[in-house]
C-alpha positions as CSV (number, residue, x, y, z in Angstrom):
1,X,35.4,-1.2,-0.1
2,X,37.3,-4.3,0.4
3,X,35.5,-7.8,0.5
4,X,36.0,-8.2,4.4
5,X,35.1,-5.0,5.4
6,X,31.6,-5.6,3.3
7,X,31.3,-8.8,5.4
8,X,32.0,-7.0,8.4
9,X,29.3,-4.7,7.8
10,X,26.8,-7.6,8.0
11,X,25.1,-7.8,11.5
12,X,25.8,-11.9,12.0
13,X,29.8,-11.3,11.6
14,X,30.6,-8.5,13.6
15,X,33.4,-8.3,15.1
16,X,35.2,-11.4,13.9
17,X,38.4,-11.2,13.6
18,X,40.4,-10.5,10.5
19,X,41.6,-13.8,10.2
20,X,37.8,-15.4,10.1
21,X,36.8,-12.8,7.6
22,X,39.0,-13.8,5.3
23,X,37.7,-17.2,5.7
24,X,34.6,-16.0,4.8
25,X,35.4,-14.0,1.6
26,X,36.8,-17.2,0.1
27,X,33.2,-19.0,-0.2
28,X,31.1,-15.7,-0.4
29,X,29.1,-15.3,-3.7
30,X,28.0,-11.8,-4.6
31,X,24.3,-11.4,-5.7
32,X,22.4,-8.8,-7.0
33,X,18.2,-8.9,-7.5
34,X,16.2,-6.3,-9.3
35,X,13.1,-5.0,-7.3
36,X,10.3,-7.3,-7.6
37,X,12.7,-10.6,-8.4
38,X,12.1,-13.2,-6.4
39,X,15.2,-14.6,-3.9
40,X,13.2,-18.0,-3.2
41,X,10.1,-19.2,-2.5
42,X,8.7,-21.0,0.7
43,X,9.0,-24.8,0.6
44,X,12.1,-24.3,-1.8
45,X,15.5,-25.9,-0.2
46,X,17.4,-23.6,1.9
47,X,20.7,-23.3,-0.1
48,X,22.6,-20.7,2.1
49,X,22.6,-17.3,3.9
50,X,21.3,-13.7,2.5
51,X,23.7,-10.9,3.8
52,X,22.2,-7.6,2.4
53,X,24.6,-5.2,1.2
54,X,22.2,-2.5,-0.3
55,X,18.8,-2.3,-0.9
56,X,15.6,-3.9,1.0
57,X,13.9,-7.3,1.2
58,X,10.4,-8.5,2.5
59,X,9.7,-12.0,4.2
60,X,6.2,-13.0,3.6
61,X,3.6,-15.8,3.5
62,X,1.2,-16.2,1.4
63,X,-2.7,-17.5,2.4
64,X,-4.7,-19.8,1.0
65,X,-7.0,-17.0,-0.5
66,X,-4.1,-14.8,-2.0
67,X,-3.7,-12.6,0.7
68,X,-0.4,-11.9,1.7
69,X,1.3,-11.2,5.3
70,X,4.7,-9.8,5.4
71,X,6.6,-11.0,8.5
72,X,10.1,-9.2,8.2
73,X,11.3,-6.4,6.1
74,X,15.2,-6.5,6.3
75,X,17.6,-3.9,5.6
76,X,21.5,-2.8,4.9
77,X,23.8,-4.3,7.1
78,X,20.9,-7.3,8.0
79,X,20.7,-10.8,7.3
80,X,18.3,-13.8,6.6
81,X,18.0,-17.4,5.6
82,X,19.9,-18.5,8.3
83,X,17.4,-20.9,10.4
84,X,16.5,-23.5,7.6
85,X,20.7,-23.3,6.9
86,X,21.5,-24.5,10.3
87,X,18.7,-26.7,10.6
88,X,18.3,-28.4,7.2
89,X,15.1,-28.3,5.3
90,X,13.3,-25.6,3.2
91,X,12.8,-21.9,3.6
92,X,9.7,-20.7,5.6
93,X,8.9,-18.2,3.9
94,X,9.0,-16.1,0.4
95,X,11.8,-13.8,0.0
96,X,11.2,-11.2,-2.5
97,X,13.8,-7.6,-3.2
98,X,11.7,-4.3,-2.7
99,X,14.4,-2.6,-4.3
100,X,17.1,-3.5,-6.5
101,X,19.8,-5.1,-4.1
102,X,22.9,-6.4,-3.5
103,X,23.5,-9.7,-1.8
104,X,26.6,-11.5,0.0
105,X,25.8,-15.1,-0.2
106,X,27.1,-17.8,1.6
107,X,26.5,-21.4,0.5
108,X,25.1,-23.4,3.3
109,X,27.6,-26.5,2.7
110,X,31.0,-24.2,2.5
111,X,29.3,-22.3,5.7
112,X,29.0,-25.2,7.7
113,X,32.1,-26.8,6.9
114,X,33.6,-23.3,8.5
115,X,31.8,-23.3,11.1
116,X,33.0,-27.0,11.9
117,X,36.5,-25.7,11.2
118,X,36.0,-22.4,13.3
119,X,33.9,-23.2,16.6
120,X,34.4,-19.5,17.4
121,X,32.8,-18.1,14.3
122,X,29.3,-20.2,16.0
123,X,29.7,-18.4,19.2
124,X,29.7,-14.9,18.0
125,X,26.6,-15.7,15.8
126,X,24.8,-17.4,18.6
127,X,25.2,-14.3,20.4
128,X,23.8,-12.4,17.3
129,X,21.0,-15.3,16.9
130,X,19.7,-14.9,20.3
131,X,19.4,-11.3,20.1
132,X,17.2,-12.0,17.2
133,X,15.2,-14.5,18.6
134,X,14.1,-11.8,21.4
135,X,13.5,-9.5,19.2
136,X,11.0,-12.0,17.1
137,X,9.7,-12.8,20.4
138,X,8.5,-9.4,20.8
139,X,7.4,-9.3,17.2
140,X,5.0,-12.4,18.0
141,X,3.7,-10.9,21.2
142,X,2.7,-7.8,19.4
143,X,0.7,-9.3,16.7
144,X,-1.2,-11.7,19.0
145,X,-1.8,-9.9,21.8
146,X,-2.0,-6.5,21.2
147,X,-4.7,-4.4,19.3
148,X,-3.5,-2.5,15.9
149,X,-2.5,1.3,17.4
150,X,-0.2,-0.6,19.9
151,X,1.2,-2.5,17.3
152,X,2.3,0.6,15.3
153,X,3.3,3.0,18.3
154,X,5.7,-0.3,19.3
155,X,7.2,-0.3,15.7
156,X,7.8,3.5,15.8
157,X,9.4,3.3,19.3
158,X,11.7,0.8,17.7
159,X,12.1,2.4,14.5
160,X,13.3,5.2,16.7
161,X,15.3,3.2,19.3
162,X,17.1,2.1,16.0
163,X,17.8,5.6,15.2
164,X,19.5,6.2,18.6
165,X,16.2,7.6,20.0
166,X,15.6,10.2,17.6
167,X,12.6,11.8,17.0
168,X,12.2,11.7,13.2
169,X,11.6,9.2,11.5
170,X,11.2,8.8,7.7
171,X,9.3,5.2,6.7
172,X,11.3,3.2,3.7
173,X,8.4,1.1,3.3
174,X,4.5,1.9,1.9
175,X,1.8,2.4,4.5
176,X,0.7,-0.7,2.5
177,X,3.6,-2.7,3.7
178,X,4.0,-1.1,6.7
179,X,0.0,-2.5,7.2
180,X,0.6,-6.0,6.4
181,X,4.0,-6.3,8.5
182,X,1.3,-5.0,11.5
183,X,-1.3,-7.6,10.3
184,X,-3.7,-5.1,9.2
185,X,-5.0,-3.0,6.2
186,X,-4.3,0.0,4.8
187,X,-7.5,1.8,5.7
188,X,-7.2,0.7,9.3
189,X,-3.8,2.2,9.0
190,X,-4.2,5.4,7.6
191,X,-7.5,6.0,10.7
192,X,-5.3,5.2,13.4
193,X,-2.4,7.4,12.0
194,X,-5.1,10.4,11.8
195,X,-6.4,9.3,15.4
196,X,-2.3,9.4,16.9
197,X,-1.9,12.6,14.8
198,X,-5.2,14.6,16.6
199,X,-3.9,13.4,20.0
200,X,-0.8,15.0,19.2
201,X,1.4,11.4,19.6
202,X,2.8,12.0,16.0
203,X,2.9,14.4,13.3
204,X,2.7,12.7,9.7
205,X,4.0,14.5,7.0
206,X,4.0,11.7,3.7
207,X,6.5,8.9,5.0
208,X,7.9,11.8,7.9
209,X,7.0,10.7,11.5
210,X,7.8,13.2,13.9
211,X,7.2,11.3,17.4
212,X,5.4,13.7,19.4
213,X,5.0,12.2,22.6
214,X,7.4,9.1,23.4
215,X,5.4,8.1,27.2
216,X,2.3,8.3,24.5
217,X,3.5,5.9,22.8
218,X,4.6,3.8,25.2
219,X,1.7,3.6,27.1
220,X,-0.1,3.0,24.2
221,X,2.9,0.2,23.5
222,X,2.0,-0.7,26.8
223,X,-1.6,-1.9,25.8
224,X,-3.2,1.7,26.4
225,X,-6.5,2.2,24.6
226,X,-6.2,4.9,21.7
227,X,-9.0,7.4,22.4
């Protein structure tokens, strides 16, 4: 696959036209990280934007006592590292591969000066930005407001909503993963996954999740109380 058409794939470029990709593939640097290795570290300076080619990558933050919460697990196609690149400063959070990856990278003073140079290359990716910023938004509001099963029949329904509605779903993370990204533990997890499976919301079958009952969900989505 041509360089372009690998940039293309990346959510914060699509559609650009031919002639801005090519732009692009003349400061990209490509990357690849070994599960476990570390991309950067919270507090370190934000040197340029992650596109992720293949493989996986966690966002976290790490407490005082050890303990860590993961914020963001992003996939192919997905991006990251953006916010501090546009805004100067340091990184967040920790950025660490789940898998081994591959990375387009785009320094943060060769993207900006394109960006400068190309004032229609910003639009599209404010269009994408925003879109992300909603989507955090509901991220935030599901962690703060509602209780634990809510939390996890929200992230199926988008899981699924990702998967053009379907009804199977297989997870690419662990249940341990999956129970910090919901800001809980795995033991928590694993009762409210046997309490969904007896009301017949879900069927579990290892990392299979058949979605049994989508206005379920919803409701409990919704802020229902799991029986």
């Amino acid at each position: 696959m041509r360089l372009t058409e690998r940039i293309a794939r990346i959510g914060l470029f699509e559609g650009l036209p031919r002639e801005q990709l090519d732009e692009l593939s003349r400061i990209v640097v490509e990357q690849r990280f070994k599960r476990g290795q570390s991309l950067f570290a919270e507090g370190a300076k934000a040197t340029g934007i992650y596109g992720i080619v293949s493989g996986k990558v966690k966002i976290y933050k790490m407490s005082l006592d050890g303990k860590e919460q993961i914020l963001h697990i992003f996939g192919e196609g997905e991006f990251f590292g953006e916010v501090p690149v546009f805004a100067g400063g340091s990184y967040p959070a920790h950025a660490e591969a789940l898998e081994d990856s591959r990375f387009l990278f785009f320094p943060r003073a060769e993207f900006v000066a394109l960006i400068q140079k190309e004032p229609s290359l910003a639009m599209n990716m404010l269009a994408i930005l925003s879109l992300r910023l909603r989507r955090f938004t509901h991220l935030i509001e599901d962690l703060s407001l509602k209780e634990v099963p809510g939390r996890l029949a929200a992230y199926f329904l988008y899981m699924s909503d990702r998967n053009g509605q379907s009804e199977q779903l297989e997870l690419d993370i662990t249940k341990g993963q999956l129970a910090s990204l919901l800001g809980t533990i795995p033991e928590t997890l694993s009762r409210i996954l046997g309490r969904m499976s007896q009301q017949e919301l879900i069927r579990v079958d290892g990392r299979r999740i058949e979605l049994l009952n989508r206005q379920g969900l919803e409701s409990l989505a919704a802020g229902e109380k799991l029986e």
